[in-house]
C-alpha positions as CSV (number, residue, x, y, z in Angstrom):
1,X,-63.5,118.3,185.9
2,X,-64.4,116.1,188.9
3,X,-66.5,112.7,188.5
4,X,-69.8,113.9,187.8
5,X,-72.0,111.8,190.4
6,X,-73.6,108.8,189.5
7,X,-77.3,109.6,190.3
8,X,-76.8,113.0,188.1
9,X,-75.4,111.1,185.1
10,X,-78.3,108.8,185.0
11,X,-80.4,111.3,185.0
12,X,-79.3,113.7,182.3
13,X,-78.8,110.9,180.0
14,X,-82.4,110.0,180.5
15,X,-83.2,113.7,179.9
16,X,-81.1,114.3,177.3
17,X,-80.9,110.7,175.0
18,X,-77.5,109.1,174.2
19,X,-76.6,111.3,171.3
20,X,-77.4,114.9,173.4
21,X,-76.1,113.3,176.5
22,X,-73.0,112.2,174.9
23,X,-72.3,116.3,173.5
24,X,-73.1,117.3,176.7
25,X,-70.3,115.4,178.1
26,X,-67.4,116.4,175.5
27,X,-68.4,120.1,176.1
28,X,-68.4,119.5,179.8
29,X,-64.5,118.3,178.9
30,X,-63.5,121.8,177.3
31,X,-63.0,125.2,178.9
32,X,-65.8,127.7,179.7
33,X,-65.2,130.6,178.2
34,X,-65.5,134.3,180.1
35,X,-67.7,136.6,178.6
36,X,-68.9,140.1,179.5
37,X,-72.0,142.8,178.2
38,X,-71.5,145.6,177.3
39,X,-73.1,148.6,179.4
40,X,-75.6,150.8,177.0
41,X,-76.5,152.8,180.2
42,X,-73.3,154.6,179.5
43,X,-71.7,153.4,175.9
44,X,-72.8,152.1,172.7
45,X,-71.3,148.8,171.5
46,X,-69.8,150.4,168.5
47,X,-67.9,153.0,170.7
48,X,-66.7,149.9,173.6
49,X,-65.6,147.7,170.5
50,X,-63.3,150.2,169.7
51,X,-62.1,151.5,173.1
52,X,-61.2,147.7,173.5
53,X,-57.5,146.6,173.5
54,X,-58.7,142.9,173.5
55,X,-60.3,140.5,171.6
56,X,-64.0,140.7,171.3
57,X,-66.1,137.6,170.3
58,X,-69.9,137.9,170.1
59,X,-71.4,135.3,171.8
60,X,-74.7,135.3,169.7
61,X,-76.6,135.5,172.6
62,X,-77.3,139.3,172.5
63,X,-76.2,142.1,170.7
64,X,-73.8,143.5,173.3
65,X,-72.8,140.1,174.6
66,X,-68.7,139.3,173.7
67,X,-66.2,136.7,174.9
68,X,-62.8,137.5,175.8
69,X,-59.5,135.7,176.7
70,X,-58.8,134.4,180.1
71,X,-55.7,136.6,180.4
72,X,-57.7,139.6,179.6
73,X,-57.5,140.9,183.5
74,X,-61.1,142.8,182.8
75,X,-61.4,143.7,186.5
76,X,-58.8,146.0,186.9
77,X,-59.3,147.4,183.2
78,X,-60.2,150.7,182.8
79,X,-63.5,149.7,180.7
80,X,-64.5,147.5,184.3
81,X,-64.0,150.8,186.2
82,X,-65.7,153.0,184.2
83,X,-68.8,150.8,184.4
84,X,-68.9,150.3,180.5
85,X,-69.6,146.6,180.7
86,X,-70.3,143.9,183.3
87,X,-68.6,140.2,183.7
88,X,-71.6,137.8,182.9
89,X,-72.1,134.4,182.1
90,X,-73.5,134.2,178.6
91,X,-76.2,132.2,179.3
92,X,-77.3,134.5,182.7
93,X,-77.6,137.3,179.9
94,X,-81.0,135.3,178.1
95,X,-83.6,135.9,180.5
96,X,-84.5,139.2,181.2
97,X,-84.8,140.1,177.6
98,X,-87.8,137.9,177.9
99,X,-89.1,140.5,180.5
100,X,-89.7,142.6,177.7
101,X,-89.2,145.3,180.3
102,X,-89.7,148.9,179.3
103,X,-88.6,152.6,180.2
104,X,-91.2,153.9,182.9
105,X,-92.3,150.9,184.2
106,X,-92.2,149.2,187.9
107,X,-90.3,146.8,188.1
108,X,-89.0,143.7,190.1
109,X,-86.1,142.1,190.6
110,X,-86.4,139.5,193.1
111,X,-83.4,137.5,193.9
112,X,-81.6,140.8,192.6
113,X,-77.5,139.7,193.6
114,X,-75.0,140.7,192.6
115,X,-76.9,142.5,189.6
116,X,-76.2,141.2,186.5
117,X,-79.6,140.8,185.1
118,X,-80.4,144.2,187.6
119,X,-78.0,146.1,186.0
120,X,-79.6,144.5,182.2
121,X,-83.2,145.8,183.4
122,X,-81.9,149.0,184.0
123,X,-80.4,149.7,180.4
124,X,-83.9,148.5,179.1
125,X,-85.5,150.9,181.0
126,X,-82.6,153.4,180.3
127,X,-83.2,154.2,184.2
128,X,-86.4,155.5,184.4
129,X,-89.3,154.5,186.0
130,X,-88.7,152.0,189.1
131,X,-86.4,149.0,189.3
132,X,-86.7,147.3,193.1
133,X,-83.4,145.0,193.1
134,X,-84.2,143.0,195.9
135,X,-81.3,140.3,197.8
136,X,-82.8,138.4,201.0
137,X,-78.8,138.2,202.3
138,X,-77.7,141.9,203.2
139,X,-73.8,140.8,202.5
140,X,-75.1,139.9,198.9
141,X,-77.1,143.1,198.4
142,X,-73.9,145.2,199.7
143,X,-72.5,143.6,196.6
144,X,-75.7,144.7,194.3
145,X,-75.4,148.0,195.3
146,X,-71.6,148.2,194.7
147,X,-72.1,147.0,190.8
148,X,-75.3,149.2,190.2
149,X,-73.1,152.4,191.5
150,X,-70.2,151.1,188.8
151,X,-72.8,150.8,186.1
152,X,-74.1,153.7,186.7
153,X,-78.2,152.7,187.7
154,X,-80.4,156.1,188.8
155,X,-83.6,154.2,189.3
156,X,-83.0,151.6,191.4
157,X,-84.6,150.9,195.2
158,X,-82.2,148.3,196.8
159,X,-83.6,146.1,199.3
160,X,-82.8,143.3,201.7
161,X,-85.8,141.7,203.1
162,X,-87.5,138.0,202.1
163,X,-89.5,137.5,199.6
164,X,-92.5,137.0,201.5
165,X,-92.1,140.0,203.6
166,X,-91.8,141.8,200.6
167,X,-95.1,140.8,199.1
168,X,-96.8,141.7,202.5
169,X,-94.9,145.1,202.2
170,X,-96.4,146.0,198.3
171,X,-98.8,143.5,197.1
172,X,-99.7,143.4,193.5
173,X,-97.7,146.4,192.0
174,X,-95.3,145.7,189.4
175,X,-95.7,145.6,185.8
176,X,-92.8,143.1,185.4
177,X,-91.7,140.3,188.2
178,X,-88.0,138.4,187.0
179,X,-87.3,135.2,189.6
180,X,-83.6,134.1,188.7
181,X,-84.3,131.2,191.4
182,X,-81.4,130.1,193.9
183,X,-81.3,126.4,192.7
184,X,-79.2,123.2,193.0
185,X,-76.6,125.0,190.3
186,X,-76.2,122.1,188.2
187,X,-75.3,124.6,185.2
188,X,-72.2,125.9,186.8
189,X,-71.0,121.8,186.6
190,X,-67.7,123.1,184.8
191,X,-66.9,126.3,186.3
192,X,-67.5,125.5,190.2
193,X,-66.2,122.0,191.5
194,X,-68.1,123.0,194.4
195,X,-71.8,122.8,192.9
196,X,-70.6,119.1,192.0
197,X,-69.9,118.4,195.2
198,X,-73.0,120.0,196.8
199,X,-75.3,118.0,194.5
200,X,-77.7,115.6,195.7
201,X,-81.6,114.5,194.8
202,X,-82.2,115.6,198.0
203,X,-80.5,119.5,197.5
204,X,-82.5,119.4,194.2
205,X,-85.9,118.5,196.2
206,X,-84.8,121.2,198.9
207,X,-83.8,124.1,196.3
208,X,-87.7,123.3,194.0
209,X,-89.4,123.7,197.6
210,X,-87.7,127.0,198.2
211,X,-88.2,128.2,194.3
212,X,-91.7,127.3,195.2
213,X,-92.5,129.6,198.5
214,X,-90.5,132.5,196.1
215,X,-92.6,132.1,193.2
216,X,-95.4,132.0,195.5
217,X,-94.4,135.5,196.6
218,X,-93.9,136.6,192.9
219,X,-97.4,135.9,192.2
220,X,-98.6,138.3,195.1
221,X,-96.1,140.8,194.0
222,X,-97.3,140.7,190.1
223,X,-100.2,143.1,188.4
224,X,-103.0,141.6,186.8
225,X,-101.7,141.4,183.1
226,X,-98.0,141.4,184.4
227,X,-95.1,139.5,182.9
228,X,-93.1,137.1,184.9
229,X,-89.9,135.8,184.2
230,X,-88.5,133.0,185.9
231,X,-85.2,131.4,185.3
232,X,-82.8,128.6,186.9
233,X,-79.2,128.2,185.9
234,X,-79.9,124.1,186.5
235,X,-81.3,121.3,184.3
236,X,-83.5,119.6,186.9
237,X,-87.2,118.8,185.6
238,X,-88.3,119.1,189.3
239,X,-86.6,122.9,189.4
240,X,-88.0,124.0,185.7
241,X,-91.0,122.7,184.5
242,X,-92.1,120.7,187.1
243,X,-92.4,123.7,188.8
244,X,-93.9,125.9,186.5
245,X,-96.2,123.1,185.7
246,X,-97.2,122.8,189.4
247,X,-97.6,127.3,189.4
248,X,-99.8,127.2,186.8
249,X,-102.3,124.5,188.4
250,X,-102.0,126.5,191.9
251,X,-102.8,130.2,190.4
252,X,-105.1,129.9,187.7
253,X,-104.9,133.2,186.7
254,X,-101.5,132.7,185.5
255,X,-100.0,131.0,181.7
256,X,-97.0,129.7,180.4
257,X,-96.1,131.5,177.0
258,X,-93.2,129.8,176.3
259,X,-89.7,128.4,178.1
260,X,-86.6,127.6,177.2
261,X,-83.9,126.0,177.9
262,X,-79.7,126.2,177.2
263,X,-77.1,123.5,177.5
264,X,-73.0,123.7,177.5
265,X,-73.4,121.7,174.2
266,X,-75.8,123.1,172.4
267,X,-75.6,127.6,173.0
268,X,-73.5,129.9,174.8
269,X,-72.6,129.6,177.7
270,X,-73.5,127.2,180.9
271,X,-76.5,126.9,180.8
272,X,-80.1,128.1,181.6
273,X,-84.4,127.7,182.1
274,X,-86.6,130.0,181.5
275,X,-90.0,130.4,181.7
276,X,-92.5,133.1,180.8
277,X,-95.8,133.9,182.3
278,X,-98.5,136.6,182.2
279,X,-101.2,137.3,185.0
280,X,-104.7,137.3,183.6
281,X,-106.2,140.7,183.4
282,X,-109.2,140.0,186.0
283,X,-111.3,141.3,188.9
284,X,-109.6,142.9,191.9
285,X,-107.7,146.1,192.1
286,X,-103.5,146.5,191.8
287,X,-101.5,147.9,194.6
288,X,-100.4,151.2,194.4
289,X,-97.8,151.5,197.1
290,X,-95.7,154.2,194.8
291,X,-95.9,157.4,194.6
292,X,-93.7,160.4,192.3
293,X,-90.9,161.4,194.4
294,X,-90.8,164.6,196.0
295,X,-87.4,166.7,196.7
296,X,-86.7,169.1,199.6
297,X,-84.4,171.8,199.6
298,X,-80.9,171.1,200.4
299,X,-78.5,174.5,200.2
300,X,-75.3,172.9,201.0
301,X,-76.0,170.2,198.3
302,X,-77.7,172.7,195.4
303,X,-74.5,175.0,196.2
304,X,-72.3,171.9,194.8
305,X,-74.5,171.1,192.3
306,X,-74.2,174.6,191.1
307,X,-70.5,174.8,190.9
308,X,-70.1,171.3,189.6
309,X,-72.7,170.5,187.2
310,X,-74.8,171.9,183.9
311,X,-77.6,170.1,183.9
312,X,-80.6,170.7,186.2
313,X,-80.4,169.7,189.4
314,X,-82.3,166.6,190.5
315,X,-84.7,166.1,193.3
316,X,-82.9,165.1,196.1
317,X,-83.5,163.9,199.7
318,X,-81.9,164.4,203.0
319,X,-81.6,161.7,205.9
320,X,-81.3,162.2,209.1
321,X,-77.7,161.2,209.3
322,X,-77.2,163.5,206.9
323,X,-76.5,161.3,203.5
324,X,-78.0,163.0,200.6
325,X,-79.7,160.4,198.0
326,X,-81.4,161.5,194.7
327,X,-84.3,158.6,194.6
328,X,-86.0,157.1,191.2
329,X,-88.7,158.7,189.8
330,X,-91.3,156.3,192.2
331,X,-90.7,155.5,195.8
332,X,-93.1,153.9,198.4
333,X,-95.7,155.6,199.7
334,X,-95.1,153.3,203.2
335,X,-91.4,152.9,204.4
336,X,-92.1,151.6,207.7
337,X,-91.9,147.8,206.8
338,X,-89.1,148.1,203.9
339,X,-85.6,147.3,204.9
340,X,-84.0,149.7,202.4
341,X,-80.2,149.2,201.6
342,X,-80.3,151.9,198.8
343,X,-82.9,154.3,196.8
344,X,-81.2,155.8,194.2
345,X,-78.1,157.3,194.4
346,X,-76.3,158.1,197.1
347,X,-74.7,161.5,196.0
348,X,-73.0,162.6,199.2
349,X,-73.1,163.6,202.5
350,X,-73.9,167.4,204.8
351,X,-71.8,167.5,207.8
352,X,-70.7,171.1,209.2
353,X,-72.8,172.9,206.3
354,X,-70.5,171.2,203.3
355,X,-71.8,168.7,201.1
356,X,-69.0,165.9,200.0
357,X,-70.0,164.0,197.0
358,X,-69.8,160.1,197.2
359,X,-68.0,158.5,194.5
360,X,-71.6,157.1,192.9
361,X,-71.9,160.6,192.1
362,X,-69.5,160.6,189.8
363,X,-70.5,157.2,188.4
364,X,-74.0,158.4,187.6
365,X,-73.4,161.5,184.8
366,X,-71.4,161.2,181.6
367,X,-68.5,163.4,181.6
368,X,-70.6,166.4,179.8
369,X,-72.8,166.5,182.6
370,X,-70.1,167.9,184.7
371,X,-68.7,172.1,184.4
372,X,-65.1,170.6,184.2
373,X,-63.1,167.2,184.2
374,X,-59.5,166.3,184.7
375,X,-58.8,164.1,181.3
376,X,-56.4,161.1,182.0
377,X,-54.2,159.5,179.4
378,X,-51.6,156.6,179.4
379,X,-49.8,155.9,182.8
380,X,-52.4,158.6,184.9
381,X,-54.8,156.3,184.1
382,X,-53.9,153.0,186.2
383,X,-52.0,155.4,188.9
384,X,-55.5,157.4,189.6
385,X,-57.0,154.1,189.5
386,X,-54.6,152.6,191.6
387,X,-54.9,155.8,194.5
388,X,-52.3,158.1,193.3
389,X,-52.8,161.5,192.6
390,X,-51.6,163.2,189.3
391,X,-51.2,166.3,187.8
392,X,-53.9,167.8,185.9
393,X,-54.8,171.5,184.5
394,X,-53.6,174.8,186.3
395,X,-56.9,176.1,185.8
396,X,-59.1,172.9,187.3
397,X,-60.4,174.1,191.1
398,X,-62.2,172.3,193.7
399,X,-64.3,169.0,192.6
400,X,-64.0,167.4,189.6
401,X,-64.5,164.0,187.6
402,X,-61.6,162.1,186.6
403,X,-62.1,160.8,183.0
404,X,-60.4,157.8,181.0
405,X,-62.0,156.7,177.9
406,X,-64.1,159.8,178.0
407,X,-65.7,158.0,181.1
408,X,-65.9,159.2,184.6
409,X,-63.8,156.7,186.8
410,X,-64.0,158.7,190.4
411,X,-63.9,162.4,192.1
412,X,-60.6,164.4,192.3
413,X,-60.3,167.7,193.6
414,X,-58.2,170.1,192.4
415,X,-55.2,172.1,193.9
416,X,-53.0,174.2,192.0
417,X,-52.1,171.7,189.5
418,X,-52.6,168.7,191.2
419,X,-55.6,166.1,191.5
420,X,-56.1,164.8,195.0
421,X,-57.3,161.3,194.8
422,X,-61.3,160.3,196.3
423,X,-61.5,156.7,194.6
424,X,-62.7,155.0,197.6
425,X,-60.3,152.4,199.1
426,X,-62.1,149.4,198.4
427,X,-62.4,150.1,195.0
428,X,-58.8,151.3,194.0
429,X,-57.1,148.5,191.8
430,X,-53.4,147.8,192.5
């Protein structure tokens, strides 16, 4: 680990005491350990343990929360591709717990990328209701949808816009608000050199003033007896509870339950802040910029769906370019002043009559949603994943899931014996 700089060191020993700061600095000398949680959108933890070829360690953090060696190669493992769990920092997995978010309710994620806590929210709500996953940087919310489609999220409205832009857009309509602030990163000390390097008392000054315009905008964007969560991965008073104390004495309406903090040396993990707060039931009248979604009629789509699936068909929407998405159970009212990456899932596309299904599709359904699946087993396995095509049963036609761990990993289409391969390029692991 690089020198950690000199105005940073003075600073957490002064926080911290000589005894705390000097077990902060022999854990900051060993090895962070990788961790991942496991995805009950799809899987319980009993059935992942025991798909698992690899060494599980529970992390104590949450139930579903395990470590696992460095030369476990979890991103092109066939649990990763499946969307049974998600690479996250043990620590990054304590806060939205705290949201106490339930299914059937509207809520916010603000500074959604790249979805780990998104994806968390989700499985609480076991994707109903609303979940708005919002990332200001459209690069960064490419990346959120990409890990909601793997994870398999139904309710989910993706958006790209700023915070404040946001709040103009909805106003006071969700039930939960979670701020996992951008901050000065001084958490990430012993996995990212770079965050050393990038630290100053000015970048800390500069990242509370920006947590400050978003929590600003969280407050607007918050119901009256609403729950916000906010969380830093950093260990700056100024970024933590300087700045919830300075919240609370700005909005009134607002108190602190309870916050909390992690270290290297003392928990799981890198560390972590969190905060909780409720909004005062009060005067005034909550937004209601939702409304139940309503489907249209589709016949090239419902003609798939037919063929393809047992269960009902959902209520589905057509753009103009022709994409077919199946929304969340809420959507706005108003779409003019939303930049939208994503609402729902994106099940396919019409062109020339046909509907194609997009590979979210398949991510989104367990395998006995579907009418038929091609079954893969030892070596068909990594060469589907990898592009290939492989044989599968005479009898299997057209469109159909390919299924490893008893897990939908991608379409393949059927022909006399063979299944064609429709992983996407991006995502095909070599």
């Amino acid at each position: 680990m690089p020198k950690l700089p000199e105005a940073y060191v003075t600073r957490m020993r002064a926080q911290l005491g000589e005894a705390g700061f000097s077990a902060y600095l022999r854990a900051m000398e060993e090895s962070s350990r990788r961790a991942l949680r496991v995805n009950t959108l799809k899987t319980t933890i009993q059935s992942f343990t025991a798909d698992a070829d690899f060494l599980l360690t529970p992390t104590g953090v949450l139930p579903e929360s395990f470590f696992f060696e460095d030369e476990v190669a979890i991103g092109r493992h066939v649990l990763h591709a499946a969307g049974l769990c998600y690479v996250q920092e043990p620590a990054a997995q304590a806060p939205a717990p705290l949201t106490k978010t339930k299914p059937d309710m509207t809520v916010l994620d603000l500074c959604a990328a790249p979805g780990g806590k998104t994806t968390q929210l989700a499985a609480m709500m076991q994707n109903t209701g609303l979940l708005v996953a919002n990332e200001p940087v459209r690069s960064r919310a490419e990346v959120l949808v990409g890990n909601l489609e793997r994870i398999g999220v139904t309710n989910a409205l993706v958006t790209s816009m700023r915070p404040d832009a946001l709040a103009a857009a909805l106003g006071a309509s969700f039930d939960v608000v979670l701020v996992d602030a951008p901050c000065s990163g001084e958490g990430m000390f012993r996995k990212d050199e770079t965050a050393i390097m990038e630290w100053s008392e000015e970048h800390v000054l500069s990242c509370a003033a920006r947590q400050w315009q978003i929590l600003e905008s969280a407050a607007r964007l918050l119901k009256r007896g609403g729950r916000l969560v906010y969380s830093t991965c950093t260990f700056s008073r100024e970024e933590n509870e300087n700045a919830m104390e300075s919240f609370c004495a700005a909005h009134p309406d607002f108190s602190l339950l309870e916050s909390r903090r992690m270290y290297p040396h003392s928990s799981a993990g890198e560390g972590q802040f969190m905060a909780v707060l409720v909004r005062a039931e009060g005067a005034g009248q909550n937004a209601a910029p939702f409304t139940s979604t309503v489907g249209e009629r589709i016949p090239a789509f419902e003609t798939f769906w037919r063929e393809t699936f047992v269960i009902d068909p959902p209520k589905a929407m057509l753009l103009p370019d022709g994409r077919v998405l199946i929304p969340p159970q809420r959507i706005p009212k108003e779409l003019k002043n939303l930049h939208i990456v994503r609402a729902g899932v994106l099940a396919g596309e019409v062109k020339n009559s046909r509907f194609t299904p997009d590979h979210a599709l398949a991510m989104a359904y367990p395998a006995g949603a579907f009418r038929a699946c091609a079954t893969l087993s030892g070596d068909e396995i990594s060469r589907f994943l990898a592009g290939e095509t492989v044989v599968c049963d005479d009898a299997l036609a057209g469109w159909c899931p390919a299924v490893a761990c008893g897990h939908p990993v991608g379409w393949g289409k059927a022909v006399y014996g063979v299944l064609k391969n429709h992983i996407p390029k991006g995502l095909r692991i070599r």
